[in-house]
PAZAPA-4460 file (N, C-alpha, C; in steps of 0.05 Angstrom, whole numbers, plus 32768, in hexadecimal, padded with zeros to 4 digits):
% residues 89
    n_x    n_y    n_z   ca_x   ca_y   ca_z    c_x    c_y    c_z   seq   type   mol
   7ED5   8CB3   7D68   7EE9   8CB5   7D7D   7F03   8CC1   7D73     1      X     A
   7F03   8CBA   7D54   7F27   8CC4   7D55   7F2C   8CDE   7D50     2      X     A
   7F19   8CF0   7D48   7F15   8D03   7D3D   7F1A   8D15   7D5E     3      X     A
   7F16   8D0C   7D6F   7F16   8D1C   7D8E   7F33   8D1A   7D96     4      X     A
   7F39   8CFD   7D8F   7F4F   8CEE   7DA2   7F6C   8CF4   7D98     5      X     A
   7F70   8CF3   7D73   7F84   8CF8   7D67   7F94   8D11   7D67     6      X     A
   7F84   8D32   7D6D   7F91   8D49   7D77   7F8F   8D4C   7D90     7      X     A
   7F8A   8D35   7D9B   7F90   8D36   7DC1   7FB2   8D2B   7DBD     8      X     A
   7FB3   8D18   7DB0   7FCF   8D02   7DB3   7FE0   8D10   7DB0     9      X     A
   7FE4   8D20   7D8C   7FF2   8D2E   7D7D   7FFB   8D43   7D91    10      X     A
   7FE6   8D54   7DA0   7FEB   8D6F   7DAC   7FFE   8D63   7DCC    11      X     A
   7FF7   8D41   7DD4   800B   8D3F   7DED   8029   8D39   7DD7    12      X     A
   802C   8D3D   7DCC   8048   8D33   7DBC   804C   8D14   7DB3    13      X     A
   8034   8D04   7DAE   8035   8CEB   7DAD   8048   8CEE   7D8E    14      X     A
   805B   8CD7   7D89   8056   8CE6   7D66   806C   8CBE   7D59    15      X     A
   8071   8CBE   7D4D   807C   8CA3   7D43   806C   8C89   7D46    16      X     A
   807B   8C75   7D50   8069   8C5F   7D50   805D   8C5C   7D69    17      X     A
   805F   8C71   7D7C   8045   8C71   7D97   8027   8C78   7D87    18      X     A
   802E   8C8D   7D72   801C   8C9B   7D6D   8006   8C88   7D57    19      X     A
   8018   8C71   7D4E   8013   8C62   7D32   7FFC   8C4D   7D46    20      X     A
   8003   8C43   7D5F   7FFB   8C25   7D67   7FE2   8C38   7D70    21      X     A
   7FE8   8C57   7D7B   7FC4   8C65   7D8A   7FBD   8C70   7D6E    22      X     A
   7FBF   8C6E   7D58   7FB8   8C71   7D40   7F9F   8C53   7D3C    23      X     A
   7FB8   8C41   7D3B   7F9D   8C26   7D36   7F91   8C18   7D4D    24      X     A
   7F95   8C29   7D62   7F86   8C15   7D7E   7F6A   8C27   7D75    25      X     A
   7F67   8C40   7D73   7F55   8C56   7D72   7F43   8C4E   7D53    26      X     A
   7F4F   8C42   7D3F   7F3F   8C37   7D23   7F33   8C24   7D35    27      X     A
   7F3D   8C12   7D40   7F30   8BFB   7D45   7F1D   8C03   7D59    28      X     A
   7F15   8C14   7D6C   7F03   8C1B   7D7E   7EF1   8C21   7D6C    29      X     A
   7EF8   8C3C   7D5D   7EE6   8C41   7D48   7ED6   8C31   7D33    30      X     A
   7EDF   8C1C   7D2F   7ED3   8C09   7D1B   7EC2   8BF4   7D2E    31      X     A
   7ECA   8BEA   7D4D   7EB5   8BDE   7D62   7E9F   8BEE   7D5F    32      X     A
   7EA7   8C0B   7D63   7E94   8C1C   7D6E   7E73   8C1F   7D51    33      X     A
   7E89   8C1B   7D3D   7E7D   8C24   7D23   7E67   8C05   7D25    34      X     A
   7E6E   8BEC   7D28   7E60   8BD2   7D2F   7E47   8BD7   7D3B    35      X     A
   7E50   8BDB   7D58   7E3F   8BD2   7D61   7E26   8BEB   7D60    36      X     A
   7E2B   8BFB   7D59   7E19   8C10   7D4D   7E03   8C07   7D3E    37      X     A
   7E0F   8BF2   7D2A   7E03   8BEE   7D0E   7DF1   8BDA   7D18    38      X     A
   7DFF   8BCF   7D2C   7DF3   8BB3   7D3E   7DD4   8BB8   7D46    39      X     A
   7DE3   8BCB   7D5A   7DC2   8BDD   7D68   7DB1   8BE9   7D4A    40      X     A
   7DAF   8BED   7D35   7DA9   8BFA   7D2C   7D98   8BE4   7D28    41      X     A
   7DA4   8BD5   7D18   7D9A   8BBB   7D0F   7D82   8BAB   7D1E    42      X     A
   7D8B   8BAC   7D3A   7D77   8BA2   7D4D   7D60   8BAE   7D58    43      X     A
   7D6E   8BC5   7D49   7D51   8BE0   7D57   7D32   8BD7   7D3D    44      X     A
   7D46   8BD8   7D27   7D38   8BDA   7D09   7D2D   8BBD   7D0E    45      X     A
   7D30   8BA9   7D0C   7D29   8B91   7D13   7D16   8B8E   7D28    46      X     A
   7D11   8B9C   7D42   7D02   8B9D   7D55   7CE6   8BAE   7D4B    47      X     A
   7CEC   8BBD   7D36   7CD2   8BD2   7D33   7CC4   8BBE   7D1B    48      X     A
   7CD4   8BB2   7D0A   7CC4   8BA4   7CF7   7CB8   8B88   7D04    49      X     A
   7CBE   8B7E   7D13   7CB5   8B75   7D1F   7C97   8B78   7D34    50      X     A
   7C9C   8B8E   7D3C   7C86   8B9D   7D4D   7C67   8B9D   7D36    51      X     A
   7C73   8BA6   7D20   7C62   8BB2   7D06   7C59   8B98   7CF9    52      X     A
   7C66   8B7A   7D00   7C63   8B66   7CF1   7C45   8B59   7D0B    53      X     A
   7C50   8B5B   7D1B   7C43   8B58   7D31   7C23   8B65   7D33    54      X     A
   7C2E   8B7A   7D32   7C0B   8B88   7D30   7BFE   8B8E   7D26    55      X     A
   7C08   8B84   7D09   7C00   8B80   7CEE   7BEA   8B62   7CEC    56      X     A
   7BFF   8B4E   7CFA   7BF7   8B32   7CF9   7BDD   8B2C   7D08    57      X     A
   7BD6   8B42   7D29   7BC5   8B3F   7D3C   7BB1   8B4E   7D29    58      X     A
   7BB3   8B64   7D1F   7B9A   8B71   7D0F   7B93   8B60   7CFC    59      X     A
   7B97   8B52   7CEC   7B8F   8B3C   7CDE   7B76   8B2E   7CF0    60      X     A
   7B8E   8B1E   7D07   7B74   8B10   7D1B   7B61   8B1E   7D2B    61      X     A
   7B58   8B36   7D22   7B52   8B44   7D34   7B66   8B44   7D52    62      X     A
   7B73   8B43   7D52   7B80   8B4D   7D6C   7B86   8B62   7D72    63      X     A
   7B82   8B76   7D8B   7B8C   8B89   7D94   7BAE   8B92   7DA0    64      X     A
   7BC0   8B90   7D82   7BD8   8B8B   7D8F   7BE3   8BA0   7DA5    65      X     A
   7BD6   8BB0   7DB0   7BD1   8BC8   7DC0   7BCC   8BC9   7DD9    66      X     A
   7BBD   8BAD   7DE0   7BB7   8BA4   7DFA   7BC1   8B8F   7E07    67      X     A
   7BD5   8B80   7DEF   7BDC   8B6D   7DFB   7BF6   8B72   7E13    68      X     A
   7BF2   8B5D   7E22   7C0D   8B58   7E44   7C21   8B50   7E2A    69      X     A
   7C37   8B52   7E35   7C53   8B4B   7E28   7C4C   8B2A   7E34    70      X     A
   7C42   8B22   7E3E   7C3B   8AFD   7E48   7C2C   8AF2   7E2D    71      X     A
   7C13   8B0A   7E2A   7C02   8AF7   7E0E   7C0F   8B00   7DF4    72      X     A
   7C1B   8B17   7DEF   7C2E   8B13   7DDC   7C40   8AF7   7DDF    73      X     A
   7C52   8AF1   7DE9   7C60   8AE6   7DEE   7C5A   8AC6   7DE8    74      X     A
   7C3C   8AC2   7DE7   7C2F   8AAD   7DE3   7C27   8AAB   7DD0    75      X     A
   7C18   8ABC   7DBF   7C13   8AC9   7DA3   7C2B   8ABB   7D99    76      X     A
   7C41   8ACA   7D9D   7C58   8ABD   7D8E   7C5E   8AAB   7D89    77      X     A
   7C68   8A99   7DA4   7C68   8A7A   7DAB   7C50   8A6D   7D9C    78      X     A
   7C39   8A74   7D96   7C22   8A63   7D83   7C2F   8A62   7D6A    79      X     A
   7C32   8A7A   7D69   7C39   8A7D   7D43   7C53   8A6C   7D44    80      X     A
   7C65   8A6F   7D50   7C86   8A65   7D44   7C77   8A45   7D4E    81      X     A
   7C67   8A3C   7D57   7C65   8A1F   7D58   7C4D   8A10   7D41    82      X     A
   7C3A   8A27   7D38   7C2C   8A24   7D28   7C37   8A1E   7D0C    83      X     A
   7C50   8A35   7D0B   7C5D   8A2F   7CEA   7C74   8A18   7CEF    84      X     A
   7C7B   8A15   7D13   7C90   89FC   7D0D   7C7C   89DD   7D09    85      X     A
   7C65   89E4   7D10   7C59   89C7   7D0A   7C4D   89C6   7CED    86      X     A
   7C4F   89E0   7CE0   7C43   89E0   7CBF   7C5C   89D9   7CAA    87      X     A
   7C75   89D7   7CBB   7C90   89D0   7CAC   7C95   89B9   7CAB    88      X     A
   7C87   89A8   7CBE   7C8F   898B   7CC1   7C85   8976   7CB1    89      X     A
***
């Protein structure tokens, strides 16, 4: 963003401490912006290993992770997270 925004300011005559406070309002967009980027990235990368852990885990059981409804996934899951919470107890 600042790289667009900072010779827009400069060129209206912004210049002293107007210029200082749209100096660090513009870091701080830029550093949200830089977040939640990393955020999504994170969630994206997390969602695919996941997918790969998943249809990794059904090929084992023979499962067709390919055909499954987002319902019997969803159940698939719910087995397992209750299968390893009852193997913790």
């Amino acid at each position: 963003m600042s790289e667009n925004y900072i010779p827009t300011l400069i060129a209206s005559g912004v210049r002293g401490a107007e210029l200082e406070k749209a100096l660090e309002a513009i870091a701080q967009v830029d550093r949200r912006l830089l977040e939640e980027s990393e955020v999504g990235k994170g969630i994206e990368d997390l969602e695919e290993r996941t997918k790969a852990h998943l249809r990794q885990w059904c090929s084992v059981r023979g499962i067709d992770y390919g055909i499954l409804s987002e319902d019997e996934l969803m159940r698939l899951v719910s087995e397992g997270v209750q299968a390893v919470r009852e193997r913790k107890r």
